[in-house]
C-alpha positions as CSV (number, residue, x, y, z in Angstrom):
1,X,105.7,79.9,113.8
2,X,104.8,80.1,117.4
3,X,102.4,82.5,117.5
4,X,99.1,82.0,119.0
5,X,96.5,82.4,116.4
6,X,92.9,83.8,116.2
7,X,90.4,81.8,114.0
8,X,90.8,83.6,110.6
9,X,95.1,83.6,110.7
10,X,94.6,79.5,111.5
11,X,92.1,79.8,108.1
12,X,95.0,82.0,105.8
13,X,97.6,79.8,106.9
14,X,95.9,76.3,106.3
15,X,94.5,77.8,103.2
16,X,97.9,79.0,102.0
17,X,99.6,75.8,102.5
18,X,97.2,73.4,101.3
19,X,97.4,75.9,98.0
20,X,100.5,75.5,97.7
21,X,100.8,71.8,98.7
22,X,98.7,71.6,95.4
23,X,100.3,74.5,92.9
24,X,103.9,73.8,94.2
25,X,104.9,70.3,94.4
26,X,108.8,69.3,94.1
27,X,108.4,68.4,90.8
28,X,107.0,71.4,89.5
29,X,109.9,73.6,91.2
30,X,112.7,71.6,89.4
31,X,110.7,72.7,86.3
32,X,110.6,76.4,87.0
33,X,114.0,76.1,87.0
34,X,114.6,76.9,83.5
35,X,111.8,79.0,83.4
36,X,112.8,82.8,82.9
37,X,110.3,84.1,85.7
38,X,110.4,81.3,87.9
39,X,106.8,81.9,88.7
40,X,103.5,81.1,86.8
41,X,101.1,84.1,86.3
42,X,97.6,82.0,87.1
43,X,99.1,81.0,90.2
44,X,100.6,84.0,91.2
45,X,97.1,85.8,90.1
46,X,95.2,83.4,92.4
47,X,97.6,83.9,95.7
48,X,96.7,87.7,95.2
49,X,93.0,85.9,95.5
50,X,94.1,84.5,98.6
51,X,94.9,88.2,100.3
52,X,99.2,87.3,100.2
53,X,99.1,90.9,98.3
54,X,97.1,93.2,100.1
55,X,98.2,92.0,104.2
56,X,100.6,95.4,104.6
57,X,97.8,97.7,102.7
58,X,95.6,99.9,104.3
59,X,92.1,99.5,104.8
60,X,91.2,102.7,102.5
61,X,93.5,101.0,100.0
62,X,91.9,97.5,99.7
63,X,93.9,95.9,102.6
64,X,92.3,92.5,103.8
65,X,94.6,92.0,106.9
66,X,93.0,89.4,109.3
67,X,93.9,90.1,112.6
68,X,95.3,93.8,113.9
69,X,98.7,93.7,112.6
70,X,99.3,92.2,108.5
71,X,102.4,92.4,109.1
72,X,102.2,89.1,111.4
73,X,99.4,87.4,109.0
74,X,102.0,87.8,106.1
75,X,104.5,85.7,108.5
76,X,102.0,83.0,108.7
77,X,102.2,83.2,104.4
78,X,106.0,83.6,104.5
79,X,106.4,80.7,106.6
80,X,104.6,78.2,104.4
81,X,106.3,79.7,101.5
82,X,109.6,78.5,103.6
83,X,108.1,75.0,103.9
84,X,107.3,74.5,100.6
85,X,110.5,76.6,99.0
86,X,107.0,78.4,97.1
87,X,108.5,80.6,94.3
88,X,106.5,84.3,93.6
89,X,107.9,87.6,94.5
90,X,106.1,87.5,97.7
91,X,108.7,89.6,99.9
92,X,109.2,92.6,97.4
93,X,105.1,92.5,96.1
94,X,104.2,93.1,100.0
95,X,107.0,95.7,100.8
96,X,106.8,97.9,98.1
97,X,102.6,97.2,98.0
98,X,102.9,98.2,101.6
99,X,105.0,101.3,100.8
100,X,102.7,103.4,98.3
101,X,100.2,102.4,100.9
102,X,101.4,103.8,103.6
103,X,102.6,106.8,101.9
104,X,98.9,107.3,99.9
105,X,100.1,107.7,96.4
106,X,100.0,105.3,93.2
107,X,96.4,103.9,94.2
108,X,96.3,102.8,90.5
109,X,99.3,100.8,91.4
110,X,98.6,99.4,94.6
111,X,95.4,98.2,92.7
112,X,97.2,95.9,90.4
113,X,99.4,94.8,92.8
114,X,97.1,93.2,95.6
115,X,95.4,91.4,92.4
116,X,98.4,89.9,90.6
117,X,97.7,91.6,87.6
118,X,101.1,93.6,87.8
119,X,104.4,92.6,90.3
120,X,106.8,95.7,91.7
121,X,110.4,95.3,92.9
122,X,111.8,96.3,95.7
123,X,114.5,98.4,94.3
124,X,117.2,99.0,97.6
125,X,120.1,96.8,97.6
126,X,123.3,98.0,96.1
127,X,126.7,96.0,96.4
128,X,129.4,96.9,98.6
129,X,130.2,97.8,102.4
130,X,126.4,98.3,102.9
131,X,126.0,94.1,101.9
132,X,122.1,95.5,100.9
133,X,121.6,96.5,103.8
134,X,122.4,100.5,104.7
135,X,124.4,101.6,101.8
136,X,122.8,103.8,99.0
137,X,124.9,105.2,96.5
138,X,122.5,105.8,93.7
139,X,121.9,109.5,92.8
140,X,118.8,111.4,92.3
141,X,118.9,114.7,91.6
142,X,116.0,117.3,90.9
143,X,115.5,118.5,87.9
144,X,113.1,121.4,87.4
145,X,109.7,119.2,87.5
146,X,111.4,116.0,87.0
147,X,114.0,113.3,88.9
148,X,117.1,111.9,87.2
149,X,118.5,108.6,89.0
150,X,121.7,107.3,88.4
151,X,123.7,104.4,89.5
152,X,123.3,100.3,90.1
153,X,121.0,98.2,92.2
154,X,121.6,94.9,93.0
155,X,120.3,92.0,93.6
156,X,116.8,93.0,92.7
157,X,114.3,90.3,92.9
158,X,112.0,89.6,90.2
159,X,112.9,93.0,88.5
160,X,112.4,90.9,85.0
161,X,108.8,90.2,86.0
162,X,107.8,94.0,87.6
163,X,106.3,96.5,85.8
164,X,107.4,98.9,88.3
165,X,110.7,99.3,90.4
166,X,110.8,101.3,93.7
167,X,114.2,102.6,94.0
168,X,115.8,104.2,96.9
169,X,118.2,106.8,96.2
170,X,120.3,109.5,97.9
171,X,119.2,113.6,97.0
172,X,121.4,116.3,98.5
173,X,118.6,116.5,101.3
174,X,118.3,112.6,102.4
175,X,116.9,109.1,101.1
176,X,114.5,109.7,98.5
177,X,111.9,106.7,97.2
178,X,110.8,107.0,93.4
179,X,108.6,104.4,91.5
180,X,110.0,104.0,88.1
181,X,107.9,101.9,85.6
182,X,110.9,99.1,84.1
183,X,110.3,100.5,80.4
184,X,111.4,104.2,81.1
185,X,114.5,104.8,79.0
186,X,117.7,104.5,80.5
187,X,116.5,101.6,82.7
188,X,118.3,98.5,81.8
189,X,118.5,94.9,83.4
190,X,121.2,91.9,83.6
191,X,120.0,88.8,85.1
192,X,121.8,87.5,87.7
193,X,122.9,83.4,88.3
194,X,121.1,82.5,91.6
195,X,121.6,79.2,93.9
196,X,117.6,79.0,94.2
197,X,115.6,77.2,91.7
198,X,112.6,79.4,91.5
199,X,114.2,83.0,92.6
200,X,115.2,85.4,89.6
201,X,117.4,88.7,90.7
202,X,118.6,91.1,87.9
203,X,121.5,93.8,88.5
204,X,119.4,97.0,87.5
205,X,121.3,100.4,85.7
206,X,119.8,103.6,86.0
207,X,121.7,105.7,83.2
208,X,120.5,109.4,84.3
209,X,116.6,108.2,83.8
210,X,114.6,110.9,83.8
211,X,110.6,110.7,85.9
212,X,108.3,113.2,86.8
213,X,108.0,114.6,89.8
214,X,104.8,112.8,90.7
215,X,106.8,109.6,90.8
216,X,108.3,110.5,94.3
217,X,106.9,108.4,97.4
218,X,106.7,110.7,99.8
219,X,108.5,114.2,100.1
220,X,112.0,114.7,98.7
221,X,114.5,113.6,100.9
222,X,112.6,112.4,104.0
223,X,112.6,108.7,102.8
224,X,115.1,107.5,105.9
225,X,112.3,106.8,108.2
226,X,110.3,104.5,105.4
227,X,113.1,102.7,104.1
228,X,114.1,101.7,107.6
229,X,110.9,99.9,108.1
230,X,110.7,98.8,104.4
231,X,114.0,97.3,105.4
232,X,112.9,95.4,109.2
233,X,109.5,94.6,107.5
234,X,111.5,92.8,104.4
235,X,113.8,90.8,107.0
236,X,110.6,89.4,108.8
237,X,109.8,88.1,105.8
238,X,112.6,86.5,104.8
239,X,113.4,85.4,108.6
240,X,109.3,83.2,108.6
241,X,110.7,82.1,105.2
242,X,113.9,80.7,106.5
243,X,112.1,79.9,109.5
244,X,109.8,77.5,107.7
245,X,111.9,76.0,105.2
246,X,114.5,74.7,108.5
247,X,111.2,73.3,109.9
248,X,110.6,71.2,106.7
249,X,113.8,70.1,106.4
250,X,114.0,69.1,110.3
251,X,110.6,66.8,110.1
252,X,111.6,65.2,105.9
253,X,115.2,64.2,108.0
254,X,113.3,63.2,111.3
255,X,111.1,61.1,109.1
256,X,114.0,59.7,107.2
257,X,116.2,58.4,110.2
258,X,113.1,56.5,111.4
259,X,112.7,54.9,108.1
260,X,115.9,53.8,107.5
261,X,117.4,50.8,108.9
262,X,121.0,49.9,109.8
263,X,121.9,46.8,111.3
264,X,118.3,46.1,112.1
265,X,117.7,49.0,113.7
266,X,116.2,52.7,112.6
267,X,118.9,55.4,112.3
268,X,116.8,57.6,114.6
269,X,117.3,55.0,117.9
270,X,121.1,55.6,117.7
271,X,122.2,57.8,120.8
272,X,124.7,59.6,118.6
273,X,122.4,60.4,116.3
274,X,119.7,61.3,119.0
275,X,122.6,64.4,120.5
276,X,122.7,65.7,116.7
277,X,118.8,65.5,116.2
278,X,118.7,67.1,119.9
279,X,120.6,70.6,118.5
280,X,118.6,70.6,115.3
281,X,115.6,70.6,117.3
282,X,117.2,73.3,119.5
283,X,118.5,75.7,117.0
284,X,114.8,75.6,115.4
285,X,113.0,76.3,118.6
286,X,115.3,79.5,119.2
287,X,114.7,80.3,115.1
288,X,110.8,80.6,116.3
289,X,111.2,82.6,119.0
290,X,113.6,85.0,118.0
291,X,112.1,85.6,114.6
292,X,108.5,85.4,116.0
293,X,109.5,88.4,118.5
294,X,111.0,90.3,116.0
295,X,108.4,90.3,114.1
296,X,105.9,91.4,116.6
297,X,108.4,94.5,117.5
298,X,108.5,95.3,113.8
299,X,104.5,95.2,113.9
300,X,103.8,97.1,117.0
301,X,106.8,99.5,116.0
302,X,108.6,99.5,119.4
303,X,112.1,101.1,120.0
304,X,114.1,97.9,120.3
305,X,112.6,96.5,116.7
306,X,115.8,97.3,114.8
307,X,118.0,95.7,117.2
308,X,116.1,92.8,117.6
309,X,115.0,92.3,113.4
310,X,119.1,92.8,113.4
311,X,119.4,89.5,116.2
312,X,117.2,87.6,114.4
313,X,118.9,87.8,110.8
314,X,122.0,87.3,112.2
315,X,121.4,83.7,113.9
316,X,118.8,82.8,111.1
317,X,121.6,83.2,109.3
318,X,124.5,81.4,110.9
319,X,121.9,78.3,112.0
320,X,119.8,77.9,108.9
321,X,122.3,76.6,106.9
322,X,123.9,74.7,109.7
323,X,120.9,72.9,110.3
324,X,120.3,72.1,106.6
325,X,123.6,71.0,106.1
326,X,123.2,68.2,109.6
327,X,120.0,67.4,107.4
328,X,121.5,66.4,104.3
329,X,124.4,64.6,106.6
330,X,122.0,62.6,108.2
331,X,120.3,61.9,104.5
332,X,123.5,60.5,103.3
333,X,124.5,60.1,100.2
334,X,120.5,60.5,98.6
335,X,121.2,63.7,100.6
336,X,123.0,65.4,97.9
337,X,121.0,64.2,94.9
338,X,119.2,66.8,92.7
339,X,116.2,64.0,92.8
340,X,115.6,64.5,96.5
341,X,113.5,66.9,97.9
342,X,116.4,67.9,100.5
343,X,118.5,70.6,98.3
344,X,115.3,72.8,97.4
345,X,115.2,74.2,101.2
346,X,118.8,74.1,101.2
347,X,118.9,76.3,98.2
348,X,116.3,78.8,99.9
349,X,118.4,78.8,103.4
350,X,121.6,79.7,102.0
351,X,120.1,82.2,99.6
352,X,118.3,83.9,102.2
353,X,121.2,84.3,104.2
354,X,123.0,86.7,102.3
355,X,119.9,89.1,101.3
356,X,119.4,92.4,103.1
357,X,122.5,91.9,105.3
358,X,124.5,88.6,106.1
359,X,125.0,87.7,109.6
360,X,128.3,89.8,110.3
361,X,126.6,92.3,108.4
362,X,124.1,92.7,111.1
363,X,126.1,91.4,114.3
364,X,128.2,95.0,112.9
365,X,124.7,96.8,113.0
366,X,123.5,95.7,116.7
367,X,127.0,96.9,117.8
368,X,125.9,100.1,116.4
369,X,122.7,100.0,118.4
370,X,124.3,99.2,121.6
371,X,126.9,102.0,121.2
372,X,123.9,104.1,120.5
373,X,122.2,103.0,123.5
374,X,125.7,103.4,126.2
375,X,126.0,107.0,124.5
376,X,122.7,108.0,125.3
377,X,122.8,106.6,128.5
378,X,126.4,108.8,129.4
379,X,124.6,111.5,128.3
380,X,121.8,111.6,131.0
């Protein structure tokens, strides 16, 4: 990231990487590969020590933010995660953590959360035209003093590991958030196959499962507002993420082409080679920017945030996994190994491209905005 830091981010960030430089090596991902929650609790317990759970909380709630926006400290976490392709539910803890938060309900909740002691999904994409972004076609309907929600989410990360889901659904008045603990009846889960190594996502069924009233986050119906920054605080996220992971890959294949020889010579002095490493390092300085400006309209909740969280995602998401796939080009043949390091950002790039919105998916939404925009403007 590109930000310019105070004293306590600089100490979250170094502290978070040299955490995970110790608790994720290479080695240890390839093994969580097989594992069925792709995460370890003790580690996940002792990132919560770290603050990675409480940076979108509330003061009144527990919240250990370091600067005046957690929203850009949990960057600074997402974007060593990226570099070291960390595995945790870090994305859907914050944003539904952040949630109850800022609506002021399920302190018990948000308690065990910011700990570790319990992980929540973030319960909102569905398949279809809405690509996880925008559509919601799962019901919930009032029922005297309870809800009943029916219908499918997916992907739903780490859904096999929460306690809790937070699902967004559609009443007859608007988007309505519920928090539904996973072993309500009527809840069921199917994992899904994902490309990542430490990731798990679950398609989630809601067969008319029945909650009380009291499980509602925020008034019936008035959710729209919330989920739209749930949504463009989610993509921040996953745009550090990708962010840091492209920034990895860059210096391991930078590193590489001055290592290796050909013809008495290191790859890297080769002009040809020089013009490819010359648009790498171009496509990650405009990743920064874009994603690092995003983030800060997300945080200071400006006008433009949409439209710009909506930019970002879509070239993260074209030049992410152009950029890793010039890296493992460069790498050569060791490039496509399962024993090289290379494939475990790759993996992390191309996953992140497609969740919350691929890039046409959003190119489609900023045309929305800038129809929105002329219209208003016609209209003065």
């Amino acid at each position: 990231m590109l930000f310019e830091l105070n004293e306590e981010q600089e100490f979250l960030q170094r502290t978070t990487a040299r955490f995970l430089d110790e608790h994720t090596p290479a080695d240890g991902l390839r093994r969580l590969r097989q594992d069925a929650r792709g995460f370890e609790t003790p580690y996940w317990q002792q990132g919560a020590g770290l603050g990675w759970n409480s940076l979108l909380v509330s003061e009144d709630d527990g919240g250990v933010a370091v600067s005046d926006s957690g929203l850009i400290d949990l960057t600074l976490v997402a974007y060593e995660f990226g570099r070291h392709a960390a595995p945790g539910p870090l994305l859907s803890n914050s944003v539904v953590t952040g949630a109850l938060s800022a609506a002021g309900s399920h302190g018990p909740l948000v308690a065990e959360l910011m700990d570790g002691s319990a992980v929540a999904a973030f319960c909102h994409s569905e398949a279809g035209p809405g690509d996880g972004l925008t559509g919601v076609d799962l019901k919930i309907e009032v029922d005297d003093d309870a809800l009943v929600l029916s219908g499918v989410k997916r992907p739903v990360e780490a859904a096999n590991s929460a306690s809790h889901l937070l699902v967004t659904g559609r009443t007859a008045g608007g988007l309505t958030q519920v928090v539904v603990p996973t072993s309500t009846a009527g809840v069921s889960l199917s994992p899904m196959r994902c490309v990542d190594l430490t990731r798990r996502y679950s398609v989630v069924a809601f067969d008319r499962v029945r909650v009380p009233l009291s499980c509602a986050v925020g008034p019936i119906g008035e959710a729209a507002q919330a989920v739209e920054r749930q949504l463009q605080q989610a993509i921040v996220i996953l745009n550090a993420e990708t962010t840091g992971a492209m920034q990895r890959a860059f210096e391991m294949t930078v590193e590489w082409a001055f290592d290796r020889y050909s013809f008495g010579r290191p790859l890297a002095s080769y002009q040809a080679l020089k013009h490819r490493f010359a648009h790498m390092a171009t496509w990650l300085e405009a990743s920064h920017a874009i994603a690092d400006e995003a983030a800060v309209a997300v945080a200071d909740g400006r006008s433009e945030a949409g439209l710009l969280v909506s930019a970002a995602k879509a070239y993260l998401g074209e030049v992410g996994p152009e950029l890793l796939q010039e890296a493992v080009q460069l790498h050569g043949g060791i490039g496509v190994t399962f024993e090289h390091d290379l494939h475990i950002y790759l993996r992390r790039v191309t996953l992140n491209r497609t969740l919350f919105g691929t890039p046409d998916a959003h190119r489609r939404r900023i045309a929305g905005f800038v129809a929105e925009q002329e219209g208003a403007h016609a209209a003065q």
